[in-house]
N, CA and C atoms of all chains as a GROMACS GRO file, in nm:
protein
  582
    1UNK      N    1   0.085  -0.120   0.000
    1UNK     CA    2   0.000   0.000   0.000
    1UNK      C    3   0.088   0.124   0.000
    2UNK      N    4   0.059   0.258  -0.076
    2UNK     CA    5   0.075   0.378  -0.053
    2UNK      C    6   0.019   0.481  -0.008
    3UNK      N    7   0.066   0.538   0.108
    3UNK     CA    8   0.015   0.630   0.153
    3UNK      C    9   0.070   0.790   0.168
    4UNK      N   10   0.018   0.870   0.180
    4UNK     CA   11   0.004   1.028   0.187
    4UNK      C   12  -0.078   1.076   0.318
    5UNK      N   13   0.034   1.207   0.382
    5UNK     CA   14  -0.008   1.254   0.461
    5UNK      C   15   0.041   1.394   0.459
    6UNK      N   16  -0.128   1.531   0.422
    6UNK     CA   17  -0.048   1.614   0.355
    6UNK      C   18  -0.107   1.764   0.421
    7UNK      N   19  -0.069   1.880   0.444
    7UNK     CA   20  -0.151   1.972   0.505
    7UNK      C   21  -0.162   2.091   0.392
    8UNK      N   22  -0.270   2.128   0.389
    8UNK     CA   23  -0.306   2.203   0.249
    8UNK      C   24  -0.311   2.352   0.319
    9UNK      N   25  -0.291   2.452   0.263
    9UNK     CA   26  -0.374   2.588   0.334
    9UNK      C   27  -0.397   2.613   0.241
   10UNK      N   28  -0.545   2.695   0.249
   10UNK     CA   29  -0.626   2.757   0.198
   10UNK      C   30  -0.627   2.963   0.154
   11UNK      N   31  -0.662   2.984   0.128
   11UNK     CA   32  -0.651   3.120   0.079
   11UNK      C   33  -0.750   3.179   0.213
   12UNK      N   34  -0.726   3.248   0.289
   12UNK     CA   35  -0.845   3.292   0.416
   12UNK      C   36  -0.967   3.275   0.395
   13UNK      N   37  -1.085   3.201   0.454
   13UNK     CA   38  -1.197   3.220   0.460
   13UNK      C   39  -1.228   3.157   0.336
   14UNK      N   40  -1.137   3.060   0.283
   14UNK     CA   41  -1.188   2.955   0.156
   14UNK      C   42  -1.204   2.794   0.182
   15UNK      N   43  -1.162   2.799   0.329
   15UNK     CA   44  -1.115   2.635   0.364
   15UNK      C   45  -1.250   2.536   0.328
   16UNK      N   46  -1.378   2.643   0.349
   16UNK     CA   47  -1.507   2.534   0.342
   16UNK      C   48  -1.531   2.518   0.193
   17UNK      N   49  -1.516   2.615   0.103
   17UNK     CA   50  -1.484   2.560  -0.028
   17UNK      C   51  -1.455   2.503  -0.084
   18UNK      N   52  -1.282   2.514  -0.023
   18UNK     CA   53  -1.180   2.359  -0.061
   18UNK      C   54  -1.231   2.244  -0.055
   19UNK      N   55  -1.271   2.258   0.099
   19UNK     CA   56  -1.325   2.129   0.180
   19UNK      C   57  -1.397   2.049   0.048
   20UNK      N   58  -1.518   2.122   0.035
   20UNK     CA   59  -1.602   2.063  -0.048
   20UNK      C   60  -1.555   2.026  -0.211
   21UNK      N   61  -1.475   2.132  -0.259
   21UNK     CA   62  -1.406   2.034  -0.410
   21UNK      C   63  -1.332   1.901  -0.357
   22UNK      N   64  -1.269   1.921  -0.278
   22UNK     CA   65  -1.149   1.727  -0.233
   22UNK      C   66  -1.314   1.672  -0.252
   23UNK      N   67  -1.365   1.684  -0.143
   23UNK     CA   68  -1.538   1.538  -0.152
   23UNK      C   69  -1.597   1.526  -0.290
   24UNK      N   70  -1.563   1.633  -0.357
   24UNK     CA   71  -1.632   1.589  -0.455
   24UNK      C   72  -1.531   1.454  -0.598
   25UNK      N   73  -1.411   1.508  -0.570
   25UNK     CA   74  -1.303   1.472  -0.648
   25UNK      C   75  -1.284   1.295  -0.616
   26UNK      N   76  -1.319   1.258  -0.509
   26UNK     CA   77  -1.278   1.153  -0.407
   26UNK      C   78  -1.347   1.055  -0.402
   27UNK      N   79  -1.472   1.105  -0.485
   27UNK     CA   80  -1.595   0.968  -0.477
   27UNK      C   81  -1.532   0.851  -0.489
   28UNK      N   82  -1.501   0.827  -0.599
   28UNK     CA   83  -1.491   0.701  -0.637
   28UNK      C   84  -1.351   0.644  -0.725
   29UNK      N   85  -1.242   0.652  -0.704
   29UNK     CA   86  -1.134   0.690  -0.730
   29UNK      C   87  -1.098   0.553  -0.708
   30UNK      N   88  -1.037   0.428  -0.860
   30UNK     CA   89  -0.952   0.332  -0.860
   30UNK      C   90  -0.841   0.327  -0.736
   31UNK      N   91  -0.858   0.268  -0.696
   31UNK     CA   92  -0.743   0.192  -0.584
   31UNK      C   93  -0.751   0.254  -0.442
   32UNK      N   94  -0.850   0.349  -0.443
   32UNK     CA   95  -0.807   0.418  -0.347
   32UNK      C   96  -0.894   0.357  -0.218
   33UNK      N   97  -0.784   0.299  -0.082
   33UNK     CA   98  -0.893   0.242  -0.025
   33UNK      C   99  -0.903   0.342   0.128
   34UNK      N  100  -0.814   0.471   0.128
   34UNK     CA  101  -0.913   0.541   0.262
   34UNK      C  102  -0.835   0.657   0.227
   35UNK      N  103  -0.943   0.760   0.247
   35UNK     CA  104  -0.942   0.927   0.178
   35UNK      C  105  -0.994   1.022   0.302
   36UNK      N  106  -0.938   1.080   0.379
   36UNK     CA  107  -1.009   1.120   0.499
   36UNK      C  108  -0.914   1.250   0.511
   37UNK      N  109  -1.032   1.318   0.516
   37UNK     CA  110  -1.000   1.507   0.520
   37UNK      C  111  -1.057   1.558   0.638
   38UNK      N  112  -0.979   1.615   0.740
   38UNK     CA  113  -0.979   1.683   0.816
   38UNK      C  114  -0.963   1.820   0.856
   39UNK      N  115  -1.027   1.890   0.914
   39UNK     CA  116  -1.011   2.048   1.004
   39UNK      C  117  -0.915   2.055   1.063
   40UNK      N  118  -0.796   2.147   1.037
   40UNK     CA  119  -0.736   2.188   1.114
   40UNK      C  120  -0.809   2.264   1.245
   41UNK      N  121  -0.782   2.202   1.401
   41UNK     CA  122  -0.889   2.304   1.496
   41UNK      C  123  -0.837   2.464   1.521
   42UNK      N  124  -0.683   2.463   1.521
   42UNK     CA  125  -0.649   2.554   1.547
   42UNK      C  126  -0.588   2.651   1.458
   43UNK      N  127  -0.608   2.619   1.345
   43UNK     CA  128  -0.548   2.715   1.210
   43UNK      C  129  -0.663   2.690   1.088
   44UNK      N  130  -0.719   2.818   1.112
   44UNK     CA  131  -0.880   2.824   1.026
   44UNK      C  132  -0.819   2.820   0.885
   45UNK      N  133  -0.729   2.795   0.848
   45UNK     CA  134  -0.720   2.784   0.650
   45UNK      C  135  -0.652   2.676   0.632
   46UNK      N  136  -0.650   2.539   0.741
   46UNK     CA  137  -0.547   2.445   0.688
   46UNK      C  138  -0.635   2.337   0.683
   47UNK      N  139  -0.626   2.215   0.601
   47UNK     CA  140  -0.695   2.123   0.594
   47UNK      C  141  -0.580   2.025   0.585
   48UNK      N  142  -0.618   1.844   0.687
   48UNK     CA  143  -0.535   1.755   0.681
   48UNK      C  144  -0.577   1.623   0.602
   49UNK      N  145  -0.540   1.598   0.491
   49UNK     CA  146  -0.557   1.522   0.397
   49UNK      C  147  -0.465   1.411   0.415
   50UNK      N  148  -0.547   1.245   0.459
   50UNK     CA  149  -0.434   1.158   0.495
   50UNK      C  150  -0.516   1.004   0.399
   51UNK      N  151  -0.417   0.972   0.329
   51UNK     CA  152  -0.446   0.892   0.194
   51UNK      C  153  -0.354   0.754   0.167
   52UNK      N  154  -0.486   0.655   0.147
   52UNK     CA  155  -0.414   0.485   0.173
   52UNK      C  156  -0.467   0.456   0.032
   53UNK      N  157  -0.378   0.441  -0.104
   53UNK     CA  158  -0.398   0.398  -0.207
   53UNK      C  159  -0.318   0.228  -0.189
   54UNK      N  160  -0.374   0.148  -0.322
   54UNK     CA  161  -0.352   0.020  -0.334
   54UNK      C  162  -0.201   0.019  -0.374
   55UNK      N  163  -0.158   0.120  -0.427
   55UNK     CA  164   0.015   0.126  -0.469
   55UNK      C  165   0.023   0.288  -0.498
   56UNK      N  166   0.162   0.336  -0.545
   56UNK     CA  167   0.170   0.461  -0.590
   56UNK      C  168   0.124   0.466  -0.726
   57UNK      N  169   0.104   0.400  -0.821
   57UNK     CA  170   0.057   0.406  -0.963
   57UNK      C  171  -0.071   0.410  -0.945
   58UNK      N  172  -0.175   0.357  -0.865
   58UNK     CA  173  -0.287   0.401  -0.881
   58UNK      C  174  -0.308   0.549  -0.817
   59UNK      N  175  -0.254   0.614  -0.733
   59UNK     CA  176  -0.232   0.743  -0.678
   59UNK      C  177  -0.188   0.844  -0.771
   60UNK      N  178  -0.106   0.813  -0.856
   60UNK     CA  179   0.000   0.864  -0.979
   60UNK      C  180  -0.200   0.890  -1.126
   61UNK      N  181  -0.201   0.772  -1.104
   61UNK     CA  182  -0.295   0.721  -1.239
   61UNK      C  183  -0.452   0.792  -1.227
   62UNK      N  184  -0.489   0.897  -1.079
   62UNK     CA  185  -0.587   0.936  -1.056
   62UNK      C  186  -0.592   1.049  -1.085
   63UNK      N  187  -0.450   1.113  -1.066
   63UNK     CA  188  -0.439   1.242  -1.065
   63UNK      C  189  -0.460   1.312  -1.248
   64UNK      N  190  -0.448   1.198  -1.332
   64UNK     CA  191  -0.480   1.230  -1.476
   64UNK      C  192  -0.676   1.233  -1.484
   65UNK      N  193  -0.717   1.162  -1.399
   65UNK     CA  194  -0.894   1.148  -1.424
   65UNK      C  195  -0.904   1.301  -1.447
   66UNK      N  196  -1.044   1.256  -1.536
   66UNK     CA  197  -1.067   1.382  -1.571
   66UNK      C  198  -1.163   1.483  -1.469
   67UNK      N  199  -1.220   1.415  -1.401
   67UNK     CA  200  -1.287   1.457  -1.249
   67UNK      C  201  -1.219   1.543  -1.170
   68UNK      N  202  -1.107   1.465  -1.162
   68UNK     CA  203  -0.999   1.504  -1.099
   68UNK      C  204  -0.932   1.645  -1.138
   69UNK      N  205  -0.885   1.647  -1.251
   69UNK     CA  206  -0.841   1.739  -1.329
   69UNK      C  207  -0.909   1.852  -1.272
   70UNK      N  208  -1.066   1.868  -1.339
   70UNK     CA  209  -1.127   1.914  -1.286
   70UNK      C  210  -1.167   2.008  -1.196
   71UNK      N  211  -1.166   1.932  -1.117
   71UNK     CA  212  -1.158   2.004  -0.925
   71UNK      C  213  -1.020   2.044  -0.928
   72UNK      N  214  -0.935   1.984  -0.954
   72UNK     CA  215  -0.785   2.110  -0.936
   72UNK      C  216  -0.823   2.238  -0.992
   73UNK      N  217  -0.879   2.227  -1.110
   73UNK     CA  218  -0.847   2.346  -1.192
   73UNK      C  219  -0.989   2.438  -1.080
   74UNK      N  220  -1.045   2.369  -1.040
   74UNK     CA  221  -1.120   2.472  -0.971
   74UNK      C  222  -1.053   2.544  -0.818
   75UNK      N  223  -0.989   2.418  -0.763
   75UNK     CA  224  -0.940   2.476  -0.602
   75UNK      C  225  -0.812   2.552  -0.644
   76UNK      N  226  -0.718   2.522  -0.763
   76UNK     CA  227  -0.630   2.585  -0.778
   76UNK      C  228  -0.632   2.707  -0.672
   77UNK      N  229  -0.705   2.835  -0.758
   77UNK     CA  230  -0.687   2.956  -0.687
   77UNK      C  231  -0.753   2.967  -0.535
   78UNK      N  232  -0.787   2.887  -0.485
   78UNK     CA  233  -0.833   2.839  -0.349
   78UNK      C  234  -0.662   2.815  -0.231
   79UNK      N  235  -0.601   2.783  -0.278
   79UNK     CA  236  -0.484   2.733  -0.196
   79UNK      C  237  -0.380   2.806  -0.237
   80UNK      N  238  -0.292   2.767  -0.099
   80UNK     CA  239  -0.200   2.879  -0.081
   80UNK      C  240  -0.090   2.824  -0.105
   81UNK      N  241  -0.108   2.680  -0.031
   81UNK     CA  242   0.028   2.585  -0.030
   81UNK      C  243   0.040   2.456   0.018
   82UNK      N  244   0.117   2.361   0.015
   82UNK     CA  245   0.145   2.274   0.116
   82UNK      C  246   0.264   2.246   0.236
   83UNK      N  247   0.183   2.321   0.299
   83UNK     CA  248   0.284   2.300   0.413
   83UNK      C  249   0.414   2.173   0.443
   84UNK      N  250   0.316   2.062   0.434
   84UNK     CA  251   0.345   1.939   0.490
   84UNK      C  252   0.287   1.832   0.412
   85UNK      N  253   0.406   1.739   0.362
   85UNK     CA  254   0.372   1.640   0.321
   85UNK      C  255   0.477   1.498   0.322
   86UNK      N  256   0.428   1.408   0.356
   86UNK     CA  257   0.492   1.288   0.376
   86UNK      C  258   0.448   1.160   0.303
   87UNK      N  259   0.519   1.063   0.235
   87UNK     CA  260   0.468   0.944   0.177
   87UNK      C  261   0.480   0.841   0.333
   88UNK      N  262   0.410   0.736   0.289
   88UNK     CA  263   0.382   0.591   0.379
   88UNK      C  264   0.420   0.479   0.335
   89UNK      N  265   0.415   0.410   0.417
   89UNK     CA  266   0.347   0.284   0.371
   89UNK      C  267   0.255   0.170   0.486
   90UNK      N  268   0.135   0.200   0.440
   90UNK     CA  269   0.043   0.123   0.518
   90UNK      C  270   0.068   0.009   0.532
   91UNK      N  271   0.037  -0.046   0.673
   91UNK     CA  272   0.064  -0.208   0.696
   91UNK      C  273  -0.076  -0.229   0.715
   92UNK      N  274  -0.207  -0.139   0.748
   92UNK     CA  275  -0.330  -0.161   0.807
   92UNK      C  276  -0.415  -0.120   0.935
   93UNK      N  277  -0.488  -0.150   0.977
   93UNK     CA  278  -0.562  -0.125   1.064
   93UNK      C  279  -0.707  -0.111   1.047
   94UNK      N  280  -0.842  -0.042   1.112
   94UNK     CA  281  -0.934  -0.026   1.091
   94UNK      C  282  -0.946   0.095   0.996
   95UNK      N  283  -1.076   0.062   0.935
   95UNK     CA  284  -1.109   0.154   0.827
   95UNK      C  285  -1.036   0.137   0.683
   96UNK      N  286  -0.981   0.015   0.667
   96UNK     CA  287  -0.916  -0.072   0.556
   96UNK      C  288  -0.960  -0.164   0.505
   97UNK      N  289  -1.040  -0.183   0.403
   97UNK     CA  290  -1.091  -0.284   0.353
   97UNK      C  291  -1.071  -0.413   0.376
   98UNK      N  292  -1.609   1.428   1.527
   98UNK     CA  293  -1.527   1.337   1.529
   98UNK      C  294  -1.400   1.413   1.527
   99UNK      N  295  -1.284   1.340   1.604
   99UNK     CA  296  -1.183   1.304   1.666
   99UNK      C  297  -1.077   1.283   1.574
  100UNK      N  298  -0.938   1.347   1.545
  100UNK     CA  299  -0.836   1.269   1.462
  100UNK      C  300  -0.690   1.285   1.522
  101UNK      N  301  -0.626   1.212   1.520
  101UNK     CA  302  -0.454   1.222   1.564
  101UNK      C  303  -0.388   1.179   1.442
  102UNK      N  304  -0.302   1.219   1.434
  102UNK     CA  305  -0.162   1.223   1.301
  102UNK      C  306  -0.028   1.230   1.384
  103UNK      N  307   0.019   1.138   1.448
  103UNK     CA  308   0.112   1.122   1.481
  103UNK      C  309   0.242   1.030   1.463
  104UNK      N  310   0.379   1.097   1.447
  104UNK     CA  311   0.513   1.003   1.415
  104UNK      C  312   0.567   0.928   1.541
  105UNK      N  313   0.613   0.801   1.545
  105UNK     CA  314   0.605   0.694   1.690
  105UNK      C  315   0.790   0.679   1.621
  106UNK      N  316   0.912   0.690   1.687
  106UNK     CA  317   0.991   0.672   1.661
  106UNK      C  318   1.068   0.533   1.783
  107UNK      N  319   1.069   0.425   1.718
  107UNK     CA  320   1.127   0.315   1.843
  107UNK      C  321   1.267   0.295   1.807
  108UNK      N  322   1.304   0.235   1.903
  108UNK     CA  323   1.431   0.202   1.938
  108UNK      C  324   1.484   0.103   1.800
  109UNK      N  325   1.626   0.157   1.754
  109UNK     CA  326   1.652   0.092   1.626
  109UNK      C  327   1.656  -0.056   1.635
  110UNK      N  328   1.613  -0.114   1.526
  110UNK     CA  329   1.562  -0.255   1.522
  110UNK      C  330   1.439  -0.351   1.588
  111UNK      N  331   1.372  -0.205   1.656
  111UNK     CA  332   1.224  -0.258   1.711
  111UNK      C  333   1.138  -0.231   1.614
  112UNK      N  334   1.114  -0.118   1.512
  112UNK     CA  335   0.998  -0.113   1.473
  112UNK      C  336   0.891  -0.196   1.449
  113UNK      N  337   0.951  -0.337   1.397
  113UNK     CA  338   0.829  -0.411   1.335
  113UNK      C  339   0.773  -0.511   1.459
  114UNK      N  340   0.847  -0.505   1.585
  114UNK     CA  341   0.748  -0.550   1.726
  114UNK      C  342   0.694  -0.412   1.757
  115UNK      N  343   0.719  -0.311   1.757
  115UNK     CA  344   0.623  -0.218   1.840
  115UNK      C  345   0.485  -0.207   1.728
  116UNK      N  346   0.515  -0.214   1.558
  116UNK     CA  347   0.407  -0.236   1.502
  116UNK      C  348   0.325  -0.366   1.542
  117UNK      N  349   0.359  -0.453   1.525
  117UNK     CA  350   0.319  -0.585   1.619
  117UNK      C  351   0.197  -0.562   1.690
  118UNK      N  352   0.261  -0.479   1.771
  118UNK     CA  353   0.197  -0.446   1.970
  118UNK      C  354   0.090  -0.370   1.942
  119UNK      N  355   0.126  -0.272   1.866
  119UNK     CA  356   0.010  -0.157   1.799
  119UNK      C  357  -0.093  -0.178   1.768
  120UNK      N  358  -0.067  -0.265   1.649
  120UNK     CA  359  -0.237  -0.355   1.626
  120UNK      C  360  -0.253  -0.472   1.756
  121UNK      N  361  -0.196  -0.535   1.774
  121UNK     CA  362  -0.291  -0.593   1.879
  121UNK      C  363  -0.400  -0.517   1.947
  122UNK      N  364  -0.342  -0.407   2.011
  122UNK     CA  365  -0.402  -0.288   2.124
  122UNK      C  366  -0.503  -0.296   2.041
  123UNK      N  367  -0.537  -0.233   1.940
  123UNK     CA  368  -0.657  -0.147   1.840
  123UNK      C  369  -0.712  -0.223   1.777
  124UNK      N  370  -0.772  -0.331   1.775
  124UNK     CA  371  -0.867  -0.476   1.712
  124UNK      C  372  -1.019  -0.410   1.738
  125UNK      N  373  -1.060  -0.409   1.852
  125UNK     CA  374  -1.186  -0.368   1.868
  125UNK      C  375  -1.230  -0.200   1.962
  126UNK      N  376  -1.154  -0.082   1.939
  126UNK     CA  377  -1.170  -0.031   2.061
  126UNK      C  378  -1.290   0.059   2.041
  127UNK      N  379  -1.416   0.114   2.131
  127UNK     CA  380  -1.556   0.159   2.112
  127UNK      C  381  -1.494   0.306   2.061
  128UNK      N  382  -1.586   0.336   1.946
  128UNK     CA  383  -1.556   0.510   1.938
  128UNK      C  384  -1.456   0.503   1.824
  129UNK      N  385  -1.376   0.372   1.792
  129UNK     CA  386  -1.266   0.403   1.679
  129UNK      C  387  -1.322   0.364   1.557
  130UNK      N  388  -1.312   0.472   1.448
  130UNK     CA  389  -1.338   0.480   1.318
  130UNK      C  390  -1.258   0.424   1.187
  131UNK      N  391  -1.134   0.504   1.252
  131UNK     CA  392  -1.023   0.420   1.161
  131UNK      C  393  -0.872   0.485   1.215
  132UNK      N  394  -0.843   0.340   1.248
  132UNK     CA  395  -0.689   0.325   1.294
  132UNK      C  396  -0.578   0.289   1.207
  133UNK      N  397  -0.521   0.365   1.109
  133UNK     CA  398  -0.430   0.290   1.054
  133UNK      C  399  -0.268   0.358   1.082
  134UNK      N  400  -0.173   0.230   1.003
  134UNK     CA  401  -0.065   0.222   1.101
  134UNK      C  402   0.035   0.199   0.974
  135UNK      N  403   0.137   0.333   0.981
  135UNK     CA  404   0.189   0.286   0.852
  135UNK      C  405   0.359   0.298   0.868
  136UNK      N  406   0.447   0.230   0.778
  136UNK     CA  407   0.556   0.263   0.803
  136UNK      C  408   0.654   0.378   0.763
  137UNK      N  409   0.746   0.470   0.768
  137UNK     CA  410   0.808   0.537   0.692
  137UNK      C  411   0.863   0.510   0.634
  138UNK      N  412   0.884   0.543   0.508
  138UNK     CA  413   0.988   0.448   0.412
  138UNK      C  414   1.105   0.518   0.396
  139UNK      N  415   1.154   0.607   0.436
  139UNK     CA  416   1.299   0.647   0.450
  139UNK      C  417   1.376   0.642   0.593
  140UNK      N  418   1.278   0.685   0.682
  140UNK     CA  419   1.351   0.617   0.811
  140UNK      C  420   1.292   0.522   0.892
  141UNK      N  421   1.396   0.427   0.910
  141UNK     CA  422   1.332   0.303   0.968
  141UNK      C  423   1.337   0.229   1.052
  142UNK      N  424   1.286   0.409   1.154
  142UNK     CA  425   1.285   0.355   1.294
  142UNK      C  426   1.130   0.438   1.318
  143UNK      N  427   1.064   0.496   1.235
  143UNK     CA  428   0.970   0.540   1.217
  143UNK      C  429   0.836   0.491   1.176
  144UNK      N  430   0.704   0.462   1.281
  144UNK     CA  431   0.593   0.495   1.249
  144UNK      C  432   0.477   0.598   1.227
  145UNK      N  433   0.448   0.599   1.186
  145UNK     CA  434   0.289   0.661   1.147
  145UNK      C  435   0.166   0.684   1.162
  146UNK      N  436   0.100   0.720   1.253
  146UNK     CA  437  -0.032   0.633   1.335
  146UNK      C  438  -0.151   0.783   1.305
  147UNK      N  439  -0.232   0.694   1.239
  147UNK     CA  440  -0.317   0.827   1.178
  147UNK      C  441  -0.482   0.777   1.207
  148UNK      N  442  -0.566   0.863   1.334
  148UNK     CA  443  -0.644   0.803   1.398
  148UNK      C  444  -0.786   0.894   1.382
  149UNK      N  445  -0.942   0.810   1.361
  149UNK     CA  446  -1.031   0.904   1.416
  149UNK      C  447  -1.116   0.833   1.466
  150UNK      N  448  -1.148   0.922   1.581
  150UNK     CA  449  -1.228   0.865   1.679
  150UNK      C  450  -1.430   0.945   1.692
  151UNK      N  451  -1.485   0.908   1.734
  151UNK     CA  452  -1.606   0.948   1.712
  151UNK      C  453  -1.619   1.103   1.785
  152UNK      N  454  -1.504   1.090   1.916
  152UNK     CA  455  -1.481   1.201   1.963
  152UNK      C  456  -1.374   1.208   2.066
  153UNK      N  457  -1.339   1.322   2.147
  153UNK     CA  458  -1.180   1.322   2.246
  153UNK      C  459  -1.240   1.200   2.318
  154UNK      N  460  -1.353   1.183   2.384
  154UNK     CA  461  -1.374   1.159   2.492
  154UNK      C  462  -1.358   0.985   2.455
  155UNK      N  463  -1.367   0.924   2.357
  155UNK     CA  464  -1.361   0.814   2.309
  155UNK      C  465  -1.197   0.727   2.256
  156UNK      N  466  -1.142   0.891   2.260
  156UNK     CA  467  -1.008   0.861   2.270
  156UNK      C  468  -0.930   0.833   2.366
  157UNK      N  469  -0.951   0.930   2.475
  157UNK     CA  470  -0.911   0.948   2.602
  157UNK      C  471  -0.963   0.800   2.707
  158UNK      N  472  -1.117   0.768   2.639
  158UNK     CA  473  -1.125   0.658   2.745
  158UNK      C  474  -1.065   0.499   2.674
  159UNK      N  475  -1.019   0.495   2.577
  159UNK     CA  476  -0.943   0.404   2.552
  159UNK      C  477  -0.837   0.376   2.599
  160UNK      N  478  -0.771   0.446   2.616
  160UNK     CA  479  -0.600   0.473   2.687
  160UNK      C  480  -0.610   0.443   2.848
  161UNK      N  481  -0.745   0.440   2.866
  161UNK     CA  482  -0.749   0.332   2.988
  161UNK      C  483  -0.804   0.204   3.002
  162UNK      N  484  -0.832   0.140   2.903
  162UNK     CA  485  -0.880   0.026   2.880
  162UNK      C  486  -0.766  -0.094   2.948
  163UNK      N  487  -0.800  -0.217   2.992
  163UNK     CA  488  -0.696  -0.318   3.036
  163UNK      C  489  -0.615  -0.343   2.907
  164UNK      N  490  -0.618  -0.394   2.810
  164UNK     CA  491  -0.593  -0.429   2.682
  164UNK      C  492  -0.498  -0.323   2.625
  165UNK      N  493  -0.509  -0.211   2.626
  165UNK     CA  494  -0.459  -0.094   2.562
  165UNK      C  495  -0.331  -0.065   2.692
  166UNK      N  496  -0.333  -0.066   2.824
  166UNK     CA  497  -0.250  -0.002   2.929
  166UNK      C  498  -0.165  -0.114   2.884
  167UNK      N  499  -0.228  -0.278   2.850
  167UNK     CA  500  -0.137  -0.378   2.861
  167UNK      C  501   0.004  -0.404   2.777
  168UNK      N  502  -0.121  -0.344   2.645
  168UNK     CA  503  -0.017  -0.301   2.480
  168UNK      C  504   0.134  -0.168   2.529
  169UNK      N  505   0.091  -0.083   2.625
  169UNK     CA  506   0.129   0.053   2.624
  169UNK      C  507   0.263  -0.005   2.734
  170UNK      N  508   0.252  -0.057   2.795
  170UNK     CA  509   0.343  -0.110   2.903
  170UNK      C  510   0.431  -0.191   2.823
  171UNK      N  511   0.395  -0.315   2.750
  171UNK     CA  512   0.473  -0.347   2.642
  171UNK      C  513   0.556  -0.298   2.532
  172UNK      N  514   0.532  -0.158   2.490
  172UNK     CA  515   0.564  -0.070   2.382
  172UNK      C  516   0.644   0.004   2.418
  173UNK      N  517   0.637   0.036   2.544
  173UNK     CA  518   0.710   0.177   2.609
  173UNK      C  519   0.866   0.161   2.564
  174UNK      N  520   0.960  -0.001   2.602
  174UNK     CA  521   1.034  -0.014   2.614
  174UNK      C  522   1.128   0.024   2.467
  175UNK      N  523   1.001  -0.030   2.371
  175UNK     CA  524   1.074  -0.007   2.234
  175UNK      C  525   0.997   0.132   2.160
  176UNK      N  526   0.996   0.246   2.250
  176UNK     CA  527   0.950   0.364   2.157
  176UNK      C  528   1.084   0.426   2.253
  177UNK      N  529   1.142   0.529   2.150
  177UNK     CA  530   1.221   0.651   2.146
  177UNK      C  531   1.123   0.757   2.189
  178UNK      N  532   1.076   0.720   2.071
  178UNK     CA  533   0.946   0.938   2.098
  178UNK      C  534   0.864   0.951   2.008
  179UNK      N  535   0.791   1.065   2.090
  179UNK     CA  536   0.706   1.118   1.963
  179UNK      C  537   0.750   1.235   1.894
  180UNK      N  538   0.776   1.259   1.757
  180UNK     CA  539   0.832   1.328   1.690
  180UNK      C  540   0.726   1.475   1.631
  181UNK      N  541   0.621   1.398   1.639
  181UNK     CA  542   0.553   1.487   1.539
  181UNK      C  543   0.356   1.413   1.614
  182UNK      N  544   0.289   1.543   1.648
  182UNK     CA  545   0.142   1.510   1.743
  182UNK      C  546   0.051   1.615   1.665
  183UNK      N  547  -0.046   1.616   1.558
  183UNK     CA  548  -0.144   1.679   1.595
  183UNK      C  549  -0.299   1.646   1.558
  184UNK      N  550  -0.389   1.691   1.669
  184UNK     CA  551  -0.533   1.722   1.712
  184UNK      C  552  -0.548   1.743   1.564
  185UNK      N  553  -0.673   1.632   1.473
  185UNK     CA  554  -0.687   1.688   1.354
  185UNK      C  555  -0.880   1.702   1.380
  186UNK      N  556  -0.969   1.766   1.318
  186UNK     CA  557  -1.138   1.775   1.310
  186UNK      C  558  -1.181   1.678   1.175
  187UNK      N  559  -1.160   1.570   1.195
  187UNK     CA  560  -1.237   1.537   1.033
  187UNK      C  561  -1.332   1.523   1.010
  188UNK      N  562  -1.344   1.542   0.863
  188UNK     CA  563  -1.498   1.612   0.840
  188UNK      C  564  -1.572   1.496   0.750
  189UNK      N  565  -1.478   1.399   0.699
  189UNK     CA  566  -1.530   1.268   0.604
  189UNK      C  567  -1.446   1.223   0.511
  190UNK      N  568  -1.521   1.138   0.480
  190UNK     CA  569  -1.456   1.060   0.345
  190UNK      C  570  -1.410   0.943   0.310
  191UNK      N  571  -1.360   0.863   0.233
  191UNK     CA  572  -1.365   0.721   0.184
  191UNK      C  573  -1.285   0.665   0.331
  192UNK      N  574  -1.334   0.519   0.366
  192UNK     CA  575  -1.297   0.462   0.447
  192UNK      C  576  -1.347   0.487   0.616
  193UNK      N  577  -1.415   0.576   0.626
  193UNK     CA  578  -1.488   0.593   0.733
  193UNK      C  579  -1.674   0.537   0.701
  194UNK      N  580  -1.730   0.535   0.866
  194UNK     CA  581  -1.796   0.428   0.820
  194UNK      C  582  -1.927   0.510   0.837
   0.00000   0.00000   0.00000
């Protein structure tokens, strides 16, 4: 398994925006078996995006969907940056197929 | 709901018993959504533990459970530290239930 663990900021007072393009982008996405976006509590423009794909090629191979595409081209001007980001590798636990 | 994103650094050449110990602890605990447990792939004395719970209070009363103090007493010996802790709000998405 491949995983991602990544902190996004938002442009001020856009985070619920963002929020909502990732859910939409995320439905249903080949390989991907846990997609879970979180609130930063204490920094109102950051969102924590932490991601368990079946390998890195299906992670690599999503980012071309055209859905996908998509919603970037929309949050683009929504975000500021990524702070933080780290690759994985999942061994498992709950909430894993 | 409840999330932690935290780095577990053990003692060199423990990692894959303190992963071991990890899942044992977290099989059934009330309030947990999704526990997963991953490795770092560049340093490899490094875990990954990326958690949500239904809420603090479901977190907090796990960490006193018999089962969990039992795992934690076992683990202590082969963790270094925690490198990296934070309180995440998640808001949804694939793999939650």
């Amino acid at each position: 398994m491949y995983g991602l663990i990544g902190k996004m900021r938002s442009v001020p007072g856009k985070r619920e925006e963002l929020l909502a393009l990732v859910f939409t982008a995320t439905s249903k996405l080949p390989g991907c078996l846990s997609y879970i976006v979180a609130r930063d509590p204490v920094d109102t423009t950051a969102l924590w995006i932490t991601e368990v794909w079946t390998d890195a090629a299906s992670h690599k191979a999503s980012l071309a969907l055209p859905e996908v595409q998509a919603a970037i081209t929309k949050a683009r001007p929504l975000i500021v940056g990524f702070e933080f980001q780290v690759e994985t590798e999942p061994v498992g636990g709950i909430g894993l197929p």
